[in-house]
C-alpha positions as CSV (number, residue, x, y, z in Angstrom):
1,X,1.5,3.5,4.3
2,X,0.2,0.7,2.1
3,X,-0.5,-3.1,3.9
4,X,-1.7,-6.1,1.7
5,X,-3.0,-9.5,3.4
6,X,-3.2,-12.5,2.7
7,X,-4.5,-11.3,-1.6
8,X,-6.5,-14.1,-3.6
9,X,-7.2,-12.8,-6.6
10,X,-8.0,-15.0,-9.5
11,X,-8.8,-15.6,-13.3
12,X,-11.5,-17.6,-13.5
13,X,-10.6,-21.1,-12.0
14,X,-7.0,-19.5,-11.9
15,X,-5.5,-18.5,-8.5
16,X,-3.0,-15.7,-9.6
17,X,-2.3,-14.6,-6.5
18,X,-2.4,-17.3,-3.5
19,X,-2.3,-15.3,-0.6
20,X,0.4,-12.6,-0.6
21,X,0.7,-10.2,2.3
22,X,3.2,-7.0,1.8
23,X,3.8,-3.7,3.3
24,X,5.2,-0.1,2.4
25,X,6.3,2.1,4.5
26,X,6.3,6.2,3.8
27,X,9.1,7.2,1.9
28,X,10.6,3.5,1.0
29,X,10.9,2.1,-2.7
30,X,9.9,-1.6,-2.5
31,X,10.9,-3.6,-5.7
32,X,8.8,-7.0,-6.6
33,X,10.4,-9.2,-8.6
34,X,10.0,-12.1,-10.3
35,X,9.7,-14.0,-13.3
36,X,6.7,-14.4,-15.7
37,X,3.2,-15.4,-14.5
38,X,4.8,-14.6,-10.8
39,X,1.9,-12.4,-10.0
40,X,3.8,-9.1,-10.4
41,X,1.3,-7.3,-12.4
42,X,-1.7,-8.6,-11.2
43,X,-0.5,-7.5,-7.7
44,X,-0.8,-4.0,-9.0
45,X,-4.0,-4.2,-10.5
46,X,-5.4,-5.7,-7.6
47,X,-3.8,-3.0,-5.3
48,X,-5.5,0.2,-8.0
49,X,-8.6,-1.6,-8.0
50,X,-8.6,-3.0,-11.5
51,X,-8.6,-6.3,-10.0
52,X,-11.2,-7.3,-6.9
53,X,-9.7,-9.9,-4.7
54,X,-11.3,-13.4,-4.3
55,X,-10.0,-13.0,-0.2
56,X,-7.6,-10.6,1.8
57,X,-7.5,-6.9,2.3
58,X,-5.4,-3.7,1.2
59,X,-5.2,-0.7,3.6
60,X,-3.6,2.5,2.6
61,X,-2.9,5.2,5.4
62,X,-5.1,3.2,7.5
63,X,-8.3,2.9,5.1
64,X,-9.3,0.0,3.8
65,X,-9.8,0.4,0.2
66,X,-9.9,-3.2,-0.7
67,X,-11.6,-3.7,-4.1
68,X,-12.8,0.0,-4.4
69,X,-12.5,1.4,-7.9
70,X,-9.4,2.9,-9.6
71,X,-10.6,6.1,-9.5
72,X,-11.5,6.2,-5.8
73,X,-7.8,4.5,-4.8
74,X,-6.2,7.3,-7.5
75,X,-8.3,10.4,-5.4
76,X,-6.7,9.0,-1.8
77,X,-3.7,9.0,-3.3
78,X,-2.1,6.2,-5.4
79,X,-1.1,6.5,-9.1
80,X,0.0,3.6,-11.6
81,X,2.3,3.5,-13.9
82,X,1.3,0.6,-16.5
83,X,3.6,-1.9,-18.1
84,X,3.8,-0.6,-21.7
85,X,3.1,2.7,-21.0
86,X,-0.4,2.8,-22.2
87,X,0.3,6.4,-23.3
88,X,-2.7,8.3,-25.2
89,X,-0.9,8.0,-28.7
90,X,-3.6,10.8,-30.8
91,X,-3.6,13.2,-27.9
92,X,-0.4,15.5,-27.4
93,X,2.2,15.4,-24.4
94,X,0.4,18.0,-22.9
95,X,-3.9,16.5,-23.3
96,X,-1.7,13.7,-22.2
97,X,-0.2,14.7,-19.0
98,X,-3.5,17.3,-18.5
99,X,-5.5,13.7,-18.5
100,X,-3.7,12.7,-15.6
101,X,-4.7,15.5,-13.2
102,X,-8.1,15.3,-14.2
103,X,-8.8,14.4,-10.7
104,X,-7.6,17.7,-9.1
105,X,-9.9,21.0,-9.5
106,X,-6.8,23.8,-8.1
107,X,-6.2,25.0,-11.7
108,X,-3.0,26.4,-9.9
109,X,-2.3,23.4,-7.6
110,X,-2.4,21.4,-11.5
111,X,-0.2,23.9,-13.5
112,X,2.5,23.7,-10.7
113,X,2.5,19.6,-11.0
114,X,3.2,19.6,-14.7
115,X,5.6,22.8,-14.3
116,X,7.7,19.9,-11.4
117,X,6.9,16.9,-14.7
118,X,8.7,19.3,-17.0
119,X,11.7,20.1,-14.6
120,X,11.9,16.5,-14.2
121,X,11.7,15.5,-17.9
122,X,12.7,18.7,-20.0
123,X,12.4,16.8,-22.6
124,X,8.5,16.7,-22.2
125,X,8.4,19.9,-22.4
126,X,9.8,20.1,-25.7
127,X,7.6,17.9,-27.2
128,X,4.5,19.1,-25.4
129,X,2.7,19.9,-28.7
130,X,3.6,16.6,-30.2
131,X,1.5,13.4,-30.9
132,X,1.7,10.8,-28.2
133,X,2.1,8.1,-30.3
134,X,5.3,9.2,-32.3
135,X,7.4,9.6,-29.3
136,X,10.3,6.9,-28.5
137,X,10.1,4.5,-26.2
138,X,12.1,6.2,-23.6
139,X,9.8,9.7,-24.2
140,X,6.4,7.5,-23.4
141,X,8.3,6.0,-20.2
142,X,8.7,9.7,-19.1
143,X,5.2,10.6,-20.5
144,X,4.0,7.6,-18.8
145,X,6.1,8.2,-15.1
146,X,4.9,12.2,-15.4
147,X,1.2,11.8,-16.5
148,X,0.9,9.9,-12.9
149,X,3.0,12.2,-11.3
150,X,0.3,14.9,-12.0
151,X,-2.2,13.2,-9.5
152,X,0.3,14.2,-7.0
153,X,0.3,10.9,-5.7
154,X,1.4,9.8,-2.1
155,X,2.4,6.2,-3.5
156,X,3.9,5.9,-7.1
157,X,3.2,2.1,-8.6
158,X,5.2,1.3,-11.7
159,X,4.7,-2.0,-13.9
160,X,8.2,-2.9,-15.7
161,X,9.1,0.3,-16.5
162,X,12.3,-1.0,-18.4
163,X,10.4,-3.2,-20.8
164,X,11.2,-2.8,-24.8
165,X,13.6,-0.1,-23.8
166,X,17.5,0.1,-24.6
167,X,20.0,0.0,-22.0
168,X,21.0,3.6,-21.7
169,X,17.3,4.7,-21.5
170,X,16.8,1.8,-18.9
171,X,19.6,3.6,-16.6
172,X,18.0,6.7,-17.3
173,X,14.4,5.6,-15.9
174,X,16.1,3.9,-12.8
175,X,18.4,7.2,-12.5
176,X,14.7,8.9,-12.6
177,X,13.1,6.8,-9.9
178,X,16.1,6.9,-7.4
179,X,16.0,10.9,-7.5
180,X,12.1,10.9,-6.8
181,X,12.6,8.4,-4.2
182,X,15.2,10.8,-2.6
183,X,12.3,13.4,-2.8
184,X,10.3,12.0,-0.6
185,X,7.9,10.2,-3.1
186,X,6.9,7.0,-1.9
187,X,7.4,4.1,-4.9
188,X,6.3,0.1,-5.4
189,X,8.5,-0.5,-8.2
190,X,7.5,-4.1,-10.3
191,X,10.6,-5.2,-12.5
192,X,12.0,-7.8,-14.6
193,X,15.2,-6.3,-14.3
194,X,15.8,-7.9,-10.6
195,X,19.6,-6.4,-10.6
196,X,18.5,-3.2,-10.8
197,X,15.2,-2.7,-9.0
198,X,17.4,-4.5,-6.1
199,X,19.9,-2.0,-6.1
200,X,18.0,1.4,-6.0
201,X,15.5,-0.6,-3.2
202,X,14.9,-0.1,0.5
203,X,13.5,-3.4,0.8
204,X,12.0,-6.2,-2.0
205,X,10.0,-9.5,-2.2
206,X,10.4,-12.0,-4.4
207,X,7.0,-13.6,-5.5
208,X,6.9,-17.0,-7.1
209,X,3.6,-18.5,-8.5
210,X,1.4,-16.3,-6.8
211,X,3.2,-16.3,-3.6
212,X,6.0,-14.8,-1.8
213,X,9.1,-17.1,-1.5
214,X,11.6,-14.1,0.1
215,X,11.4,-11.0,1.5
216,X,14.0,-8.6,3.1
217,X,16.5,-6.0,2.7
218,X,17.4,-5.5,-0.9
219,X,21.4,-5.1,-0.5
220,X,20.6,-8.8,1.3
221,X,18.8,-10.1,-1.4
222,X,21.2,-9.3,-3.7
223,X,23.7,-11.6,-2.1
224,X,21.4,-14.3,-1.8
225,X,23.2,-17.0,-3.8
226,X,19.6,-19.0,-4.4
227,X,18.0,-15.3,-5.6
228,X,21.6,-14.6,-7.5
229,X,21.3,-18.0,-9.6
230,X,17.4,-17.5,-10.6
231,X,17.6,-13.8,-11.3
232,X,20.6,-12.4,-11.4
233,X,22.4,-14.4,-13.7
234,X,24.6,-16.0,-11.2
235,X,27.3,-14.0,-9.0
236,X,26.6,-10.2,-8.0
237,X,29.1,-7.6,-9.7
């Protein structure tokens, strides 16, 4: 579904990325992990079009869209999620999730989406009329996961969607994504949280300073002793 090759994307001087190739394939969840300055995020941007690559090339059901802007890549079909949320805090749940279908024109193509958002996050729907901003942490995560999920995306991207959140509302999230990946909804899932993202994932990379240093099947890289010791806090459970 998705193939990235051989990305440079840079900051200036800065190579962020130093040529990373990836794939996903229809109906996988892919986790990237990482620690900080990896190249997690900027992989996404790069991927949505936010960022333009220096060199390489992303495809996405066969069509290059390499460097094409976010609005384009969100109309063929890919959604992000972004780390913090980015939620519209002065707008309601509703203006917000209605902002993220503002692509789509079938009024009732757009009213069944946030009808599946609300089954998915009831809790949405109670607070449809409330501000954005006065949610909790957790509610914007679901605002968040549900706004993109009204672009009826064929690829879901999400940046650290645990981040600033407690550990029951973490579980939650992860519970969330692992049921939509069951659903058929496509996901490349980036996470701190390298336990967890490993075990609801198909398949993962691990990116290091811009590039890839492992790739595989995620119940292998969890028994990877080297992968255990630098992100998982030393033996599996």
């Amino acid at each position: 579904m998705l193939s990235a090759q051989g990305l440079v994307t840079t900051y200036g001087a800065i190579e962020a990325l130093k040529g990373i190739s990836l794939e996903v394939r229809e109906g996988e969840l892919v986790s990237i992990i990482g620690g900080n300055g990896a190249g997690k995020s900027t992989l996404l941007k790069t991927i949505v079009g936010l960022l333009a690559p220096r060199r390489g090339r992303v495809t996405f059901l066969g069509r290059d869209i390499t460097g094409r802007p976010p609005d384009e890549i969100l109309r063929v079909g890919i959604a992000l999620v972004p780390e913090r949320r980015r939620v519209f805090g002065p707008l309601t749940v509703l203006d917000n999730l209605s902002l993220g279908a503002y692509a789509r024109r079938d009024a009732g193509d757009v009213a069944r989406a946030l009808e599946d958002v609300y089954r998915l996050f009831p809790v949405l729907r109670e607070r449809r009329s409330q501000m954005a901003g006065t949610l909790s942490g957790g509610e914007q995560q679901m605002l968040a996961i549900g706004r993109a999920l009204m672009s009826r995306p064929r690829l879901l991207l999400l940046d650290e969607p645990s981040l600033g959140l407690a550990p029951l509302v973490v579980r939650e999230i992860f519970r969330l994504l692992a049921g939509l990946r069951r659903a058929g909804t496509t996901i490349l899932l980036v996470e701190q949280n390298a336990r967890m993202a490993l075990q609801i994932a198909d398949r993962a990379y691990v990116l290091e300073t811009g590039r890839v240093k492992l790739e595989g099947p995620a119940a292998a890289l969890l028994q990877d002793e080297g992968l255990k010791a630098a992100y998982l806090g030393g033996r599996a459970r």
